[in-house]
N, C-alpha and C positions, 0 to 999 in steps of 0.2 A: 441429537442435542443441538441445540439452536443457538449459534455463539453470536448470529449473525443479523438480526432482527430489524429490517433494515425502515420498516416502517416507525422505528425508536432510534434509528442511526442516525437519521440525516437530520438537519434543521428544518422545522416548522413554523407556522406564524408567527412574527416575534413581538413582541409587547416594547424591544426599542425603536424610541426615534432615530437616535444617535444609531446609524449601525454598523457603526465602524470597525466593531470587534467582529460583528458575526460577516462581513463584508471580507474579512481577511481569515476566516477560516483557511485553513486547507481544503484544495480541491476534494471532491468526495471521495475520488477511486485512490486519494494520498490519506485517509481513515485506515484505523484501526480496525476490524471486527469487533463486535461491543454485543456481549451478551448479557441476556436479562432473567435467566433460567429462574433464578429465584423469585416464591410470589411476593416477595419485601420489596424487589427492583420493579416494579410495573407499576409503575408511580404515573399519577392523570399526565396530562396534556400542559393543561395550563400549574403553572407550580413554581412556589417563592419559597426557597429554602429557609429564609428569615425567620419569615411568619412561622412558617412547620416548626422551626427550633421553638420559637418561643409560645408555640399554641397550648401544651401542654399541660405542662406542671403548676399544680397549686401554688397562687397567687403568693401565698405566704413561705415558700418552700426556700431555702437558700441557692445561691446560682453562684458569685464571684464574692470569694474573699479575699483578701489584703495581710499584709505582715502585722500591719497595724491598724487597720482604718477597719468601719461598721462593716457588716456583711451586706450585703447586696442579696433580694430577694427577686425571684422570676416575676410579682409584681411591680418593683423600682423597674427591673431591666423593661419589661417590657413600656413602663411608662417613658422611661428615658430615654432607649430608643425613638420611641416614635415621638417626643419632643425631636430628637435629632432630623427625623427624615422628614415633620415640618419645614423645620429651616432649612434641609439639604434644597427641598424642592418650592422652598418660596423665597427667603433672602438670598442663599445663592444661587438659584437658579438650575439648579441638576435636572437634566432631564434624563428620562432611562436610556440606559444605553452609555451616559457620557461615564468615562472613565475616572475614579476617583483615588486621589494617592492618600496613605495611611499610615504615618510615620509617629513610632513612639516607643516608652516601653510598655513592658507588659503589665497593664492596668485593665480594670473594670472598664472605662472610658474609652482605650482604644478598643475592648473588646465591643463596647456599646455601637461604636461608630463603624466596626465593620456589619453588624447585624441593618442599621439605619442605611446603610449605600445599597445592602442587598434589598432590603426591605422597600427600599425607593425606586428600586429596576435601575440602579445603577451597577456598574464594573468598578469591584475592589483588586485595590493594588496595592496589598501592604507589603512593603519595607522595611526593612532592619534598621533601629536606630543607629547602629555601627555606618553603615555605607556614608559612603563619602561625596560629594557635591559632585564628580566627574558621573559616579556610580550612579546617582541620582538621577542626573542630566540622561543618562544615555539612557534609562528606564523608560521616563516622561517621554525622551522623544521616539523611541519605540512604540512605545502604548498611547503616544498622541494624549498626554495628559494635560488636561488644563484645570481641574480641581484639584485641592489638598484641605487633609483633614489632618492637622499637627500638631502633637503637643508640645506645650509651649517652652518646653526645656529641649528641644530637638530642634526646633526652626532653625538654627543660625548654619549648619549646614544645606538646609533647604534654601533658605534666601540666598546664598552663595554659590549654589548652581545656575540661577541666573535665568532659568527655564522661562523660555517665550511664553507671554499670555497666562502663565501659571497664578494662580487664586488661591492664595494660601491663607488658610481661614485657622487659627491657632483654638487650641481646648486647654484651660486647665489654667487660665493667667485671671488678673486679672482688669484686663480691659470690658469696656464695656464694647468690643464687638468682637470679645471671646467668643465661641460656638456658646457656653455654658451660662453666658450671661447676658445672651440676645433675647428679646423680647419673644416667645413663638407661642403659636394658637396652642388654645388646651384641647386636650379631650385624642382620643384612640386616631391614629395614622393608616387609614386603608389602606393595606397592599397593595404594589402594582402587580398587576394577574400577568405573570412572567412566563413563559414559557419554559416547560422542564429544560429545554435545550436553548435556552439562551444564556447567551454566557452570564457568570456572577464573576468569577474572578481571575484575573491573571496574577500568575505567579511567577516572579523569575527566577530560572535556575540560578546556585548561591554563586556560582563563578568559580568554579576549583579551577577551571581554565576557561580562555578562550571571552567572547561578546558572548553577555547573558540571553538566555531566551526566553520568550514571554511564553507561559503555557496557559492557556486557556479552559477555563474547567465550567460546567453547566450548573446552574442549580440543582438537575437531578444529582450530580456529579459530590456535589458534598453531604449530601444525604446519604447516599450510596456507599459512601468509605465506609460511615458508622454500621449501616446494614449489614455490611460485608465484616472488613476486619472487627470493628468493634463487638457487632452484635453477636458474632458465630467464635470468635477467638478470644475477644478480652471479657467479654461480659461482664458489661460494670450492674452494680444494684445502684438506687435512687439515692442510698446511704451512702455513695460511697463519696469520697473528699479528693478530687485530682490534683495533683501539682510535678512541674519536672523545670527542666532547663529550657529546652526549646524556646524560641518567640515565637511571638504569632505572624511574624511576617515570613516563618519559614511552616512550610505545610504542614511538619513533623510536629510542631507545635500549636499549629491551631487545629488540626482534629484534634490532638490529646487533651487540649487545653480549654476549647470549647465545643466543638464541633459535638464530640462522644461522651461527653458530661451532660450538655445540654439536650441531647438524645436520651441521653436515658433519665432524665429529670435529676441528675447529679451535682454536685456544689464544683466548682475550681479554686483553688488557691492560685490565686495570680500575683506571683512575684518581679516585682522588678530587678530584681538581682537573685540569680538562682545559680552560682558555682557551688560544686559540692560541698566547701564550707558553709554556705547558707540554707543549702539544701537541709539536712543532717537534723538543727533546731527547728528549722517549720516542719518536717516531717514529724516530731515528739509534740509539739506544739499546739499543731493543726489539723493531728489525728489525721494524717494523710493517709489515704490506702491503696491511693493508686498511682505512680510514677513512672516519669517519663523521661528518660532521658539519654545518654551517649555512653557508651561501654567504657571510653576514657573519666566518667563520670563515677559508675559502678569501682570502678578499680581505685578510683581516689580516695571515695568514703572508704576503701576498706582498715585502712588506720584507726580513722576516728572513730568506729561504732559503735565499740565500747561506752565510749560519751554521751552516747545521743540513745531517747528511746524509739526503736522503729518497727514498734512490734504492731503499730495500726495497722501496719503495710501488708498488703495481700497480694497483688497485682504490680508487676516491675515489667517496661516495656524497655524495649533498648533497640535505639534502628540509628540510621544517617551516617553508621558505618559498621564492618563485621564486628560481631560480639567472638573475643577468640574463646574456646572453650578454657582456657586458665582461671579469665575472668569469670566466667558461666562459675566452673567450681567453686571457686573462693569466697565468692557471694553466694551459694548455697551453703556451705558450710557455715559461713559464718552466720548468715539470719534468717535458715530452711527455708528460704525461697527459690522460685524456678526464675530466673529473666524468662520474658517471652522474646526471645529473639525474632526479629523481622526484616525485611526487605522493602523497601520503599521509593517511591521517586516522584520528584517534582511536575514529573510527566502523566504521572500516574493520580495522583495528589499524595495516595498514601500508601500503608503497608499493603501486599499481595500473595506472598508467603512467609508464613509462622505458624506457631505452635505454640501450644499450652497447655499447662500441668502435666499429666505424665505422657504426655501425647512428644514432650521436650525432647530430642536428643541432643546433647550436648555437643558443639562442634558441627553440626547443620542447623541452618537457616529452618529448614521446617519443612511444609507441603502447602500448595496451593491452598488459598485462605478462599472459604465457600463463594462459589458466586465467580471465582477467578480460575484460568487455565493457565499452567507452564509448562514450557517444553526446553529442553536442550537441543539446539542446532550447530549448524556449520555455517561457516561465511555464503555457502550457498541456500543455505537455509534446511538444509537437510536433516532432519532430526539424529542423532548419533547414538550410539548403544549406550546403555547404561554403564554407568562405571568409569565412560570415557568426559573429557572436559568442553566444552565445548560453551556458544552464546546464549546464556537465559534468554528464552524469549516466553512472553505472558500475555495475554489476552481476559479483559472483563467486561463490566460495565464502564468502566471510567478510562480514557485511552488520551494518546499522545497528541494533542494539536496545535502548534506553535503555533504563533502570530505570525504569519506572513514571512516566513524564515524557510532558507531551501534544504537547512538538515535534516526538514520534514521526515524529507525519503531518506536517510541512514536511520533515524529511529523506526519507521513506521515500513515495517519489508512484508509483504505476502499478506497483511491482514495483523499480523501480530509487533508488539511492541518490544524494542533489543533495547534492551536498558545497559547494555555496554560492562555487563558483569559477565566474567566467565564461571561456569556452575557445571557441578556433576550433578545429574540425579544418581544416586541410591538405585538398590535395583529393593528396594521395597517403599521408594517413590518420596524419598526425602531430598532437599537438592542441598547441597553442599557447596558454600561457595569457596571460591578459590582465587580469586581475583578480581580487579578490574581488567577489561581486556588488555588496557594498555599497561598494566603492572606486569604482565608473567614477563620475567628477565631467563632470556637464553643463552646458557653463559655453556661453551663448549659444548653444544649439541645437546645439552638438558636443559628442558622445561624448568624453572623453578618458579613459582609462585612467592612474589613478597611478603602477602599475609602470612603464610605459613612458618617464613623464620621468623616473622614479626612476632609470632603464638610463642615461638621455641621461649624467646629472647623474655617473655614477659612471664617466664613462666621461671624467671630469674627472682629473686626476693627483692635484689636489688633495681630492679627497673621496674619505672611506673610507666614511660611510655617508649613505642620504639616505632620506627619506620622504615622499612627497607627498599632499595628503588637500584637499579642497575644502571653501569657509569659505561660507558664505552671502552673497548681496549683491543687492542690488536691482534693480541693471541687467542683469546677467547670469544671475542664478538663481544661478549657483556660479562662484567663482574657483580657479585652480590656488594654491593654497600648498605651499610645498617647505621641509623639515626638513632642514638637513645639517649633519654633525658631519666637519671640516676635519684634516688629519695636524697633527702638531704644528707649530708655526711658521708655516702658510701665513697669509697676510692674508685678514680675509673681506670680501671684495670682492663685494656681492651683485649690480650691474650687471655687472660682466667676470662672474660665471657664469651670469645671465641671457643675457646676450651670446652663453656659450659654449652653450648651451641652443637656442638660436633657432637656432644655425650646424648643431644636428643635428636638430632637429625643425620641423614649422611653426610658423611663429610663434604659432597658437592655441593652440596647449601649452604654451606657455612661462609659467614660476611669474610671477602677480603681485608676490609680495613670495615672499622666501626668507628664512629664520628658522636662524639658527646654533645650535648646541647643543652641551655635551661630549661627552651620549652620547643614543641616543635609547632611550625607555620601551618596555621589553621586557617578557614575562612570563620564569617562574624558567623554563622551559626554551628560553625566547630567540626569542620569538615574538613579533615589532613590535605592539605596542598601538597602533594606530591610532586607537582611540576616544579615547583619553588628547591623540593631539593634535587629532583634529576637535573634542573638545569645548573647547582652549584655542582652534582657528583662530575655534569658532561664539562661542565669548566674545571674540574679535577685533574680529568680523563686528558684533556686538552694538552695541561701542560707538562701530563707526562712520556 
């Protein structure tokens, strides 16, 4: 088996001027292994992900819809793109290669303008409307950005970062030197003939801790998620309607949302506001049938779904953090669906192991998704038996390559990529996750795993969310502490849920003290901050 194909590894001719992205690769012997086993992955030489999205699907087919606005057809997209990468590459002067920032919610328009930066042989860099002008600043001067594409209800955090030399070109206002209402040439946009391995886009990790890193993905590299995950585990038809929570500035949301819709000639429902209260009506609405969103998500709607009709739904993905199997259940029950539970990483772009329809076990992540390899290791890299816990490590086509960042080498060990989850496999080759490495709390010589009292706890009627994270202590080394935010009305009664804890786990897992909350510290695309409460448990711990 050939994981390693090195005449597809390395960088080739590049089609940028600018080459500032592929200048800061990682050295080559700091790569991943990257295999292409599959005949879907052996994509030409020269290759513009753009163009491929958009070559397809009949002119008149629907592509992006809205809560309220006209449908967008893959002949509008494709004209209005390539009005955009006119003006990307004659008013403003983009040349390929230069780095472009992508700031907005989630609209038809910003999804138009990340397809026009690709299409023009530039490097997209979208952003979460949430991030804040520090957030912003430290991105730009990372990624060396001096374009921006922004809509114009988001700018004023953008102008307020202050970022040198930054060209901030607004969409959606209206001025007359809006992107939408500048004068640009008519008529079809030639591709720049991109090299499968030249970068298209950097993404930064969302920040649960630490300085964000820039990861750098190929043009082959977004085509390849849909081959892989999409095309072998979700398998959408042309019919089918996508929509979830995600943005498009986080990865989870732009293959869901366009990447693997527009692969398989499919429509997206692009919301700008998608919490499971809004979710619930456009799903009945919009004849949604394929959903995308956060297990905290899944667990929300389960109240309301009596109200709402979701019987279009066929297809439910869930990833950006463990699906517990409580939730798996409750949402089968109530509207005979499977979640396809997944694993994913910004390093990665996208999902790498999952499962679907009866392939589903409940309470595991899945098996390597086609095209992908995973193993369980040791800090030395050593693969460990079955049954026992140790570091996911995976290898594909799509692998780890930070901008010019020296964490390179802790992600990238021996050829394969440590996404810093701790996993068993199954001894019938399922992997089960069990942590973040730096969750397992060792509290008096036992392993405990936080996800796993986090399952116990939710598997209460009364909690909708919970978090568990271990506080420092004297006698023990570490205590369990548990985070829960309660439905409305219920009493918080931290004994009767300790109580209810101990009746499903041993009593060694069971939370010390449990700590109530409204909601718990997430980042902008909904990713539990853990540090946020170990550092209030260790200032706990502190003062006792």
């Amino acid at each position: 088996m050939n994981h390693g194909d090195t005449s597809r590894a390395r960088p080739g001719a590049t089609a940028h001027v600018d080459t500032f992205a592929r200048d800061r690769l990682p050295p080559p012997d700091q790569w991943p292994e990257l295999g292409f086993e599959l005949p879907e992955l052996r994509y030409p030489d020269r290759l513009n992900c753009a163009a491929e999205l958009l070559s397809g699907p009949p002119a008149d087919r629907p592509v992006f819809r809205t809560a309220a606005g006209p449908v967008w057809t893959y002949g509008e997209l494709r004209a209005r793109v390539d009005r955009i990468a006119h003006l990307l590459t004659g008013d403003l002067g983009v040349v390929p290669g230069n780095r472009v920032l992508l700031r907005g919610p989630t609209t038809p328009w910003l999804a138009a303008c990340w397809l026009a930066v690709l299409k023009a042989g530039a490097v997209a860099v979208t952003v979460l409307a949430q991030q804040r002008p520090h957030e912003l600043a430290t991105m730009c001067a990372i990624a060396r950005v001096r374009h921006a594409l922004c809509d114009v209800r988001a700018v004023d955090d953008l102008a307020k970062a202050e970022i040198p030399d930054l060209r901030i070109t607004t969409y959606g206002g209206d001025a007359p030197d809006d992107l939408l209402n500048r004068p640009a040439p008519e008529g079809p946009y030639r591709a720049v003939r991109t090299a499968a391995d030249d970068v298209a886009l950097i993404a930064f990790t969302s920040g649960t801790t630490g300085r964000p890193k820039g990861c750098m993905h190929f043009h082959r590299d977004v085509l390849a998620i849909a081959d892989t995950f999409s095309r072998h585990v979700l398998r959408p038809r042309a019919d089918d309607v996508f929509a979830g929570s995600p943005p498009l500035g986080f990865t989870f949301g732009l293959g869901g949302l366009v990447v693997f819709p527009m692969r398989a000639g499919a429509s997206a429902l692009l919301l700008e506001q998608a919490t499971p209260r809004q979710l619930l009506p456009a799903i009945a609405e919009h004849r949604v049938s394929v959903l995308f969103t956060a297990p905290t998500a899944y667990r929300a709607m389960l109240d309301a779904l009596d109200a709402h009709d979701v019987t279009s739904l066929r297809r439910c993905v869930s990833a950006g953090e463990n699906l517990p199997a409580a939730t798996w259940h409750a949402w089968h029950e109530r509207t005979g669906l499977r979640i396809i539970n997944g694993i994913g990483a910004t390093e990665l772009l996208h999902i790498f192991v999952s499962a679907a329809d009866e392939d589903i076990r409940p309470g595991t992540t899945g098996v390597p998704v086609p095209g992908w390899h995973a193993r369980v290791q040791d800090e030395n890299g050593e693969p460990v038996p079955d049954g026992e816990p140790g570091l996911l490590a995976v290898r594909g086509p799509v692998g780890c390559r930070y901008l010019a960042d020296p964490r390179q080498r802790e992600y990238v060990r021996d050829g394969w990529n440590i996404t810093g989850d701790t996993y068993v496999r199954e001894p019938d080759g399922y992997f089960r996750y069990v942590a973040r490495a730096d969750d397992m709390i060792i509290s008096a010589g036992y392993n405990i795993a936080g996800p796993e009292v986090e399952d116990a706890l939710l598997r209460h009627p009364d909690v909708v969310e919970a978090a568990v994270v271990g506080r420092p202590d004297e006698a023990r080394g570490q205590v369990v502490v548990a985070y829960a935010v309660l439905k409305e009305g219920a009493g918080r009664d931290a004994e009767a849920l300790r109580a209810f804890v101990k009746s499903e786990l041993a009593p060694y897992k069971c939370p010390r003290e449990i700590v109530f909350l409204d909601a718990l510290p997430r980042t902008a695309t909904g990713k539990l901050q853990r540090f946020r409460l170990r550092a209030s448990a260790d200032a706990e711990g502190d003062q006792q």
